[in-house]
Structures are given as C-alpha cells and as structure tokens.
N, CA, C and O of each residue as an XYZ file, in Angstrom:
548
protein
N       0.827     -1.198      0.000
C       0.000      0.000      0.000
C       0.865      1.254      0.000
O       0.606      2.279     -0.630
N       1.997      1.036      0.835
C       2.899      2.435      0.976
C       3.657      2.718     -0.826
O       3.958      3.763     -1.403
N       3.738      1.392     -1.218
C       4.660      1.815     -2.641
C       3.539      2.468     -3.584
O       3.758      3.567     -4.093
N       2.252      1.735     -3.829
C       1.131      3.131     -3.981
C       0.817      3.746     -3.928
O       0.425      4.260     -4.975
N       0.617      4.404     -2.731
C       0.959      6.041     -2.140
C       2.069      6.858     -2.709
O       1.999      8.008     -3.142
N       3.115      6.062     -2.633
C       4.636      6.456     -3.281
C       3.848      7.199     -4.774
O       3.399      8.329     -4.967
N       3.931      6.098     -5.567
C       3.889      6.374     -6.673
C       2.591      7.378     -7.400
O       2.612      8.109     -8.390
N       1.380      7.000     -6.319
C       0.779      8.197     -6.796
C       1.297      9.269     -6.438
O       0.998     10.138     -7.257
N       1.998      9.704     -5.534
C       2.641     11.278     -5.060
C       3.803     11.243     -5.974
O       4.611     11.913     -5.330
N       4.376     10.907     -7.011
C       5.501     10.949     -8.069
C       4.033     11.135     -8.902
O       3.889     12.348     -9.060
N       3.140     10.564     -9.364
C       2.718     11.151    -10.721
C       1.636     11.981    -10.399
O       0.871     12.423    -11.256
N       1.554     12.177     -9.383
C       0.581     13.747     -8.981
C       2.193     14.930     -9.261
O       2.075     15.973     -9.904
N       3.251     14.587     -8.786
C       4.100     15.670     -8.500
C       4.669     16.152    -10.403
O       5.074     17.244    -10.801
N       4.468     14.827    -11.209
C       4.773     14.896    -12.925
C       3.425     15.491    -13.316
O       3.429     16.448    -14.090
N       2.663     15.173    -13.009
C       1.076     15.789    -13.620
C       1.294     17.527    -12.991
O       1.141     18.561    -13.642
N       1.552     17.437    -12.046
C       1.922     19.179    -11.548
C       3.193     19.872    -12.570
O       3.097     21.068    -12.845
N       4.111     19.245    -12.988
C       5.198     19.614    -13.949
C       4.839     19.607    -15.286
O       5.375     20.383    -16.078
N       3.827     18.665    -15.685
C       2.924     19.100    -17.132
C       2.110     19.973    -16.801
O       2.314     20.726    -17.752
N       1.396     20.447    -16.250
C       0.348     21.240    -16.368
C       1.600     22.573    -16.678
O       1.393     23.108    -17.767
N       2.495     23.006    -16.113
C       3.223     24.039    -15.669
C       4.262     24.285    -17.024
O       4.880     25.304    -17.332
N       4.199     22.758    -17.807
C       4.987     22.972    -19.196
C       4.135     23.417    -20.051
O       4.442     24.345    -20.799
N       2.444     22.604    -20.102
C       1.471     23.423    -20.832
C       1.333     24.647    -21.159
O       1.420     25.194    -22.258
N       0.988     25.268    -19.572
C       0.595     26.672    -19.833
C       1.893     27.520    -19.892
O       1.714     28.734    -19.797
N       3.266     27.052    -20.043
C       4.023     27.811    -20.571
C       4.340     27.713    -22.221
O       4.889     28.680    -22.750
N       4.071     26.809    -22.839
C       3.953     26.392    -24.193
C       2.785     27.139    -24.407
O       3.064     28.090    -25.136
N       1.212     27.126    -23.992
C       0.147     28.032    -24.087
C       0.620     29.606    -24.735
O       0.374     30.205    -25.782
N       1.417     29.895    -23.519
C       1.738     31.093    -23.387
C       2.629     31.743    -24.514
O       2.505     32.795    -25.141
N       3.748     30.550    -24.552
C       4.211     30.816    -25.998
C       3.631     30.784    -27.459
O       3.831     31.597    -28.362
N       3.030     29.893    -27.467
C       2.014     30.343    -28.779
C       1.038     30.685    -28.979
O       0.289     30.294    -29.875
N       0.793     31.706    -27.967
C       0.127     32.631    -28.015
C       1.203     34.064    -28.204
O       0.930     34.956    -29.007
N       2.143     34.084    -27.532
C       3.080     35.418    -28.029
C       3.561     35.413    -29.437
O       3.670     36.371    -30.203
N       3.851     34.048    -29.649
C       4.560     34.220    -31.022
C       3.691     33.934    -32.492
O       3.976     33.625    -33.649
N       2.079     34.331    -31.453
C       0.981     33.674    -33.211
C       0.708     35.063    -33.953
O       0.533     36.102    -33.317
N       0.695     35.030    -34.705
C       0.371     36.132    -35.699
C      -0.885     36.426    -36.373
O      -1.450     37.516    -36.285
N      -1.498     35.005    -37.342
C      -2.736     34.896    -37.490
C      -3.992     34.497    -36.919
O      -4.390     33.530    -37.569
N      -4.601     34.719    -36.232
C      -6.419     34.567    -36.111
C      -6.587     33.191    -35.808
O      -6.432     32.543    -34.773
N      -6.884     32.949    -36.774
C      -7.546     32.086    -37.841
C      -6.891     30.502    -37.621
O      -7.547     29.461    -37.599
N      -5.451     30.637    -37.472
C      -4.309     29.465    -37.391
C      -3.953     29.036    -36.185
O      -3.325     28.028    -35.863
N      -4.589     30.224    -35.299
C      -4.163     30.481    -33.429
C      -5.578     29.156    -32.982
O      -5.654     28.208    -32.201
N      -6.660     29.922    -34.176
C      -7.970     29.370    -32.704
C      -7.818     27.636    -33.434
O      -7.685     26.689    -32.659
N      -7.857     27.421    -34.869
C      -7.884     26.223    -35.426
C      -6.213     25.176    -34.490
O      -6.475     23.990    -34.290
N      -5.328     25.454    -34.208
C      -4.256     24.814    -33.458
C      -4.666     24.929    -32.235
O      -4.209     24.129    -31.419
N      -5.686     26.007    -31.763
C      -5.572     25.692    -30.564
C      -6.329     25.229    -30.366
O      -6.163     24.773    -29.235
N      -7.728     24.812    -30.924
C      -9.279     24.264    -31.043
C      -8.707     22.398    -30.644
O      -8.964     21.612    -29.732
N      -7.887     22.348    -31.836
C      -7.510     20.807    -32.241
C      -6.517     20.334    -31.722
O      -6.589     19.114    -31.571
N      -5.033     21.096    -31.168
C      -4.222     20.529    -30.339
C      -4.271     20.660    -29.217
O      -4.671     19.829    -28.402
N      -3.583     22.488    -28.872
C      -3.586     22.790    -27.467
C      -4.536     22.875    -26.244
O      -4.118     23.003    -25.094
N      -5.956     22.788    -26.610
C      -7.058     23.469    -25.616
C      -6.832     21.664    -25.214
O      -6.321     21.341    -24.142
N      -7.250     20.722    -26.142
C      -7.318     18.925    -25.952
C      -6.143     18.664    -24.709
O      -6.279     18.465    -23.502
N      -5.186     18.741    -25.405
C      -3.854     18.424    -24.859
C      -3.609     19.170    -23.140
O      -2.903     18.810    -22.198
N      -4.267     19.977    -23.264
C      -4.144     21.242    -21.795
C      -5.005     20.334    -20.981
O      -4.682     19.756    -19.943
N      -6.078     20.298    -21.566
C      -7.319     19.930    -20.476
C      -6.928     18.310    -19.658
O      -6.976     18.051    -18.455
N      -6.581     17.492    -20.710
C      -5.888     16.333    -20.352
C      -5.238     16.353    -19.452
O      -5.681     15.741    -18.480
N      -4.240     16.862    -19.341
C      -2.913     17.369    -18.439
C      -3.668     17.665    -17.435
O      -3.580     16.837    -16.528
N      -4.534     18.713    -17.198
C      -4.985     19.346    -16.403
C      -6.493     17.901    -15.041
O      -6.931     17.651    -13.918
N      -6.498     17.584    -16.387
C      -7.485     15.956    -15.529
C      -6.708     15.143    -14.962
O      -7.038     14.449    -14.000
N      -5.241     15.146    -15.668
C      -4.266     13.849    -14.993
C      -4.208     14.773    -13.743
O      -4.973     14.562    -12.802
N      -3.357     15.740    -13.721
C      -3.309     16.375    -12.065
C      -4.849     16.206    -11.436
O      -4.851     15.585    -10.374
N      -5.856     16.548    -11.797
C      -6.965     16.395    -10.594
C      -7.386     15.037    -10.241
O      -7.794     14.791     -9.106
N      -7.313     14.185    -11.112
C      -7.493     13.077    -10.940
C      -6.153     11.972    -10.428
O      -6.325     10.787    -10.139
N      -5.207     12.489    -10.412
C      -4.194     11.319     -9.060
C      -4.190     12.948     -8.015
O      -3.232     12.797     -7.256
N      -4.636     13.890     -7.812
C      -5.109     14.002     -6.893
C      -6.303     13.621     -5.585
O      -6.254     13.367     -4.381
N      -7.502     13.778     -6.796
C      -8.472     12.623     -6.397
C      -8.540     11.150     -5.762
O      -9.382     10.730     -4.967
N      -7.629     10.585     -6.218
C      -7.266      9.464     -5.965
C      -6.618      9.339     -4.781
O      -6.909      8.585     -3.852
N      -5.281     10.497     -4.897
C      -4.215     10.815     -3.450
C      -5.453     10.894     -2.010
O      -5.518     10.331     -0.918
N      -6.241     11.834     -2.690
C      -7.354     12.010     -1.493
C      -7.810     10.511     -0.911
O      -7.346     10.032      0.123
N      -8.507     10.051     -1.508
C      -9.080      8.651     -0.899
C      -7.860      7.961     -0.652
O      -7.868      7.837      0.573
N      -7.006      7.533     -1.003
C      -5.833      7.069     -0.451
C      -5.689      8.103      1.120
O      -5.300      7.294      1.962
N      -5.771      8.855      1.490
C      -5.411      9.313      2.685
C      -6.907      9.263      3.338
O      -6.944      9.519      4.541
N      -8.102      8.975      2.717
C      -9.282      8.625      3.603
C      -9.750     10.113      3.639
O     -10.234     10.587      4.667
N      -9.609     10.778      2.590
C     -10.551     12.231      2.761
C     -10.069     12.934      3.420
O     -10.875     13.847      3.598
N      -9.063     13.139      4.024
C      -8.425     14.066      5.159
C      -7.853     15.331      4.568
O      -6.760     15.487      4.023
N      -9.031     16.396      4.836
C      -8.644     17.556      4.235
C      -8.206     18.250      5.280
O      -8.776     18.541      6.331
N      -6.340     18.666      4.597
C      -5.710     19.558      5.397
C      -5.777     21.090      4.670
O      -6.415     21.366      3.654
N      -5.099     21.830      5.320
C      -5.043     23.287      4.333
C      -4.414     23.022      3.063
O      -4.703     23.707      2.082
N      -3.436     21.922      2.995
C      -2.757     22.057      1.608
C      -3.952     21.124      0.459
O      -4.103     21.268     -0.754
N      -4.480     20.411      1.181
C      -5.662     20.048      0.352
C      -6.545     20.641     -0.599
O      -6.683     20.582     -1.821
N      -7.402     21.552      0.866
C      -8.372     22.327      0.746
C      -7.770     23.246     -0.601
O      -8.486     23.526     -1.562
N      -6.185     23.695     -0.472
C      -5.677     24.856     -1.190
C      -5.791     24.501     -2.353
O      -6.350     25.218     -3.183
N      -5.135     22.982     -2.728
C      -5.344     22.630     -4.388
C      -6.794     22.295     -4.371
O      -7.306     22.884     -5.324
N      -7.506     21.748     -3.844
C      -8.760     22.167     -4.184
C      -9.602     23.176     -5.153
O     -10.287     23.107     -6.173
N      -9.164     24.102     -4.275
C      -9.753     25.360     -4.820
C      -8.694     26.155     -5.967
O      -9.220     26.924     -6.771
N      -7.229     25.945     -6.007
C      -6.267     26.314     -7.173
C      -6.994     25.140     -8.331
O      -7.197     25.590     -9.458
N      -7.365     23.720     -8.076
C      -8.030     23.317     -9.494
C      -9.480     23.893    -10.012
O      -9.864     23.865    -11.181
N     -10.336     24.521     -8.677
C     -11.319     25.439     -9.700
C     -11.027     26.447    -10.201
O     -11.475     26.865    -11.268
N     -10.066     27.090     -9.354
C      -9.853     28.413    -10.211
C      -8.687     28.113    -11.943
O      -8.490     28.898    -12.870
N      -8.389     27.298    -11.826
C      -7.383     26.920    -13.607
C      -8.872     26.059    -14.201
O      -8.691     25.862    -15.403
N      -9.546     25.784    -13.988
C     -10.878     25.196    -14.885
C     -11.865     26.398    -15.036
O     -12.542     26.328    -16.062
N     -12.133     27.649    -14.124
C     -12.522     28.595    -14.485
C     -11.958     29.756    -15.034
O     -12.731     30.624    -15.441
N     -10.558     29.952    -15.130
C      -9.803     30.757    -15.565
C      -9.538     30.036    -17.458
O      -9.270     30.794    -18.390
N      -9.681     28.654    -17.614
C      -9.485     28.262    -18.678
C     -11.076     28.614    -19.762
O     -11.310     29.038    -20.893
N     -11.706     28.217    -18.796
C     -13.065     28.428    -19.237
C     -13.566     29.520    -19.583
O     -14.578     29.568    -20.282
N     -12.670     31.027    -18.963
C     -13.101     32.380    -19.777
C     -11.879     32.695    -20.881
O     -11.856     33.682    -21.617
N     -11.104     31.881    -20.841
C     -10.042     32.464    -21.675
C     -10.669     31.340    -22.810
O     -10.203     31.817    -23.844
N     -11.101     30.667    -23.044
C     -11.164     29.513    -24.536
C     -12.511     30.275    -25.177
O     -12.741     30.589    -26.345
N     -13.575     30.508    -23.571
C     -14.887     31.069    -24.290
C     -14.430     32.682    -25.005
O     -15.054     33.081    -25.987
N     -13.540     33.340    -24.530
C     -13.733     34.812    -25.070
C     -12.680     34.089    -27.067
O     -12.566     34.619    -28.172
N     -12.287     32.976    -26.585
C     -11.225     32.673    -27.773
C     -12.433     32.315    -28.897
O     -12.502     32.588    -30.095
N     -13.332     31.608    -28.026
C     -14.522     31.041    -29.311
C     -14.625     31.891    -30.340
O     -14.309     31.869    -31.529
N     -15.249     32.805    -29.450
C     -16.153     34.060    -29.534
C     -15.619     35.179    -30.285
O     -16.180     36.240    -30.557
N     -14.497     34.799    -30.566
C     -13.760     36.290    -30.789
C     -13.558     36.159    -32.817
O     -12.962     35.289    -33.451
N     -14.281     37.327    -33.313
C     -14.308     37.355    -34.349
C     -12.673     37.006    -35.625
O     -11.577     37.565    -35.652
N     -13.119     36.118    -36.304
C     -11.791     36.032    -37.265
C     -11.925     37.351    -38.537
O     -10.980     37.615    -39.281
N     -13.069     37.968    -38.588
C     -13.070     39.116    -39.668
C     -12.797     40.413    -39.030
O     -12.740     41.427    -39.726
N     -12.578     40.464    -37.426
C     -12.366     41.919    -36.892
C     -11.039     42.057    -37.242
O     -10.427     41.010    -37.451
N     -10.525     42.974    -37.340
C      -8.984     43.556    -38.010
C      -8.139     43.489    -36.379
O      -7.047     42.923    -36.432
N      -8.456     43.881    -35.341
C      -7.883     44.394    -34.565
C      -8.132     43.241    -33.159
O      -7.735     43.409    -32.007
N      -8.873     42.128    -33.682
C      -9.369     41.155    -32.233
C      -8.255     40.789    -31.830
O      -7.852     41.069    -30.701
N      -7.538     40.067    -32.732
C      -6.685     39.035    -32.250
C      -5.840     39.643    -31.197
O      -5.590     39.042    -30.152
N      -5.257     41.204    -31.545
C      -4.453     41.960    -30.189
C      -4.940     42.173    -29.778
O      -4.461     41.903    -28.677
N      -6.236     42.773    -29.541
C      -7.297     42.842    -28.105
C      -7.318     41.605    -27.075
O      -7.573     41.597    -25.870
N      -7.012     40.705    -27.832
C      -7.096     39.223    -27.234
C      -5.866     38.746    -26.193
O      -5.936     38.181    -25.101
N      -4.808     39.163    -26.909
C      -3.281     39.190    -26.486
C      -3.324     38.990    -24.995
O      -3.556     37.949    -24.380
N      -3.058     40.179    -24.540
C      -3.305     40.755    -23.433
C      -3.744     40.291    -22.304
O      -3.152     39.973    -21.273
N      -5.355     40.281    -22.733
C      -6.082     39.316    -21.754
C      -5.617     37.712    -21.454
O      -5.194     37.184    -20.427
N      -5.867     37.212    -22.714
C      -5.208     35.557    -22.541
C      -3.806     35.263    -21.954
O      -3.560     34.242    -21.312
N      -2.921     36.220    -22.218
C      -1.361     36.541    -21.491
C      -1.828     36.689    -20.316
O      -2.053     35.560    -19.879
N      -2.124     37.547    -19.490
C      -2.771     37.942    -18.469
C      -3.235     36.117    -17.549
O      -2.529     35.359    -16.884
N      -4.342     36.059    -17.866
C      -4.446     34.980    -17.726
C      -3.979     33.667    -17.251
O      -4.245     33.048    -16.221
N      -2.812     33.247    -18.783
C      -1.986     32.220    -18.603
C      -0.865     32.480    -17.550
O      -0.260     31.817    -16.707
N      -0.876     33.347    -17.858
C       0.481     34.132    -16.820
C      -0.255     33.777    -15.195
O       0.281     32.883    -14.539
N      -1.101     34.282    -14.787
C      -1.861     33.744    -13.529
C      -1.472     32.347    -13.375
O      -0.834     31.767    -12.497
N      -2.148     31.870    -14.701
C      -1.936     30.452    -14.052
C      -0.737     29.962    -13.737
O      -0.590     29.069    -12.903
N       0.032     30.404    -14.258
C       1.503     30.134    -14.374
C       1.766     30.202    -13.188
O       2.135     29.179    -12.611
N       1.647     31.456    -12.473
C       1.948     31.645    -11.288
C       1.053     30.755    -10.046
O       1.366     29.885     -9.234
N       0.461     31.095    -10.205
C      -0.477     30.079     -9.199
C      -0.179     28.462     -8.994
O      -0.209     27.848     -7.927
N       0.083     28.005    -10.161
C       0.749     26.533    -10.037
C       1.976     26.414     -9.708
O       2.145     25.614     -8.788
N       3.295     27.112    -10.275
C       4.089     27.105     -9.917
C       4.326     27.389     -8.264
O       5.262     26.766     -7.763
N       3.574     28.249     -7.417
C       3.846     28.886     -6.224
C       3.398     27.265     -5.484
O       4.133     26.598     -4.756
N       2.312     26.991     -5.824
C       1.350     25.236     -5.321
C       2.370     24.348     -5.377
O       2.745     23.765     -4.360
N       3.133     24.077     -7.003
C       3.976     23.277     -6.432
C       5.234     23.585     -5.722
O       5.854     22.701     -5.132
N       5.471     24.326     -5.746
C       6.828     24.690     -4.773
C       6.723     24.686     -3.388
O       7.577     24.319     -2.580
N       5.016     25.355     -3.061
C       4.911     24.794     -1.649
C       4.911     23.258     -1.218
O       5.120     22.926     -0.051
N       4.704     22.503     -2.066
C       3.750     21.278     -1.929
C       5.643     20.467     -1.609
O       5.961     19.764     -0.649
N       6.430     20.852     -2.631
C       7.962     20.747     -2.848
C       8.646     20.372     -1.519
O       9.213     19.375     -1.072
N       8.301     21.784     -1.024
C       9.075     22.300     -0.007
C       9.010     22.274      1.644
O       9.762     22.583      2.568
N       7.317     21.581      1.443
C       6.543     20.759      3.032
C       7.349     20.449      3.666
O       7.112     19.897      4.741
C-alpha cells in the first residue's frame, strides 16, 4: 500500500510539472501567433485537448491521493482544491472569449493578447507557487 501512495505522489508531482509545461507552451504560442484564424484552429484541435488532459491527470491522481489518505482535508488540500477550480474557471473564460472572438475583426486578435497573457500568466503563477509549496513541506 505504501509503494502506492509512493507512486501516486511521483505522478501527482509529474502531472503538476505538465500542467506548468502546458501553460508555458500556451503562453508561448500565443506570443509568437500572428494569425487569427491558425491560433484558434491549433488551438481548437491541439492545445485546448492536450491542456485539459494534463490538467485531468493532475486532478485526478489528486483525487485518488485524497481517498488514499481517507478524505483528510488539510489546508494544503483544501488549497489545491480550490487552485483546481480556479485553472478550470480561468481556462473556461479564456477559450470562451477565444470562441467568440471574431476572425473578420482587423484588430481582435491583439485585443485578445493581453487578456489571454494575463491569464496564462496567472496560471503560471499560481501553479508554480502550489507546487513549490507542496515541494518544499
């Protein structure tokens, strides 16, 4: 039972190191996209798929970590807890304003910039700070 425990806390701690390569890859192609059109279609079909995945492997051998410890919510629990609603609701306004956002406006795509940078950048930070605490227990 203990080498189970083990190993789910190694691929909760790799599922925390993908999510954190994601949204820095996110982040990069989003700085370095140029067209519209090529941003939402790559990101429709690779990156949004590929993110969310990543983002289920961490909640889910978290999930798991949980019942393995019998539900015992401590503060560091409770904390990723609530850091995985806020990256499922922070993803969820940044993809919906991405839907939404016109490919014939001249000027969307940099209106867009900003905000979605903004954003990823949060998340960036927010996970990174989670795992470093989680690291450093």
């Amino acid at each position: 039972m203990n080498e189970m425990y083990s190993m789910g806390l190694v691929l909760h701690s790799w599922s925390a190191v993908a999510v954190l390569v994601m949204i820095f890859l996110n982040l990069f192609i989003l700085i370095s996209a140029k067209d519209l059109a090529k941003y939402k279609r790559a990101n429709s079909l690779y990156w949004m798929p590929l993110e969310i995945t990543v983002l289920g492997s961490l909640l889910f051998t978290g999930i798991v970590m949980m019942a393995a410890k019998h539900l015992d919510f401590t503060i560091e629990n409770i904390a990723m807890i609530i850091l995985g609603v806020i990256l499922i609701v922070l993803e969820a306004k940044r993809l919906k304003t991405l839907k939404y956002l016109s490919v014939k406006k001249e000027h969307a795509f940099m209106a867009y910039k900003p905000f979605a940078r903004t954003i990823l950048q949060a998340e960036f930070v927010l996970v990174l700070l989670m795992t470093l605490w989680m690291w450093y227990i």
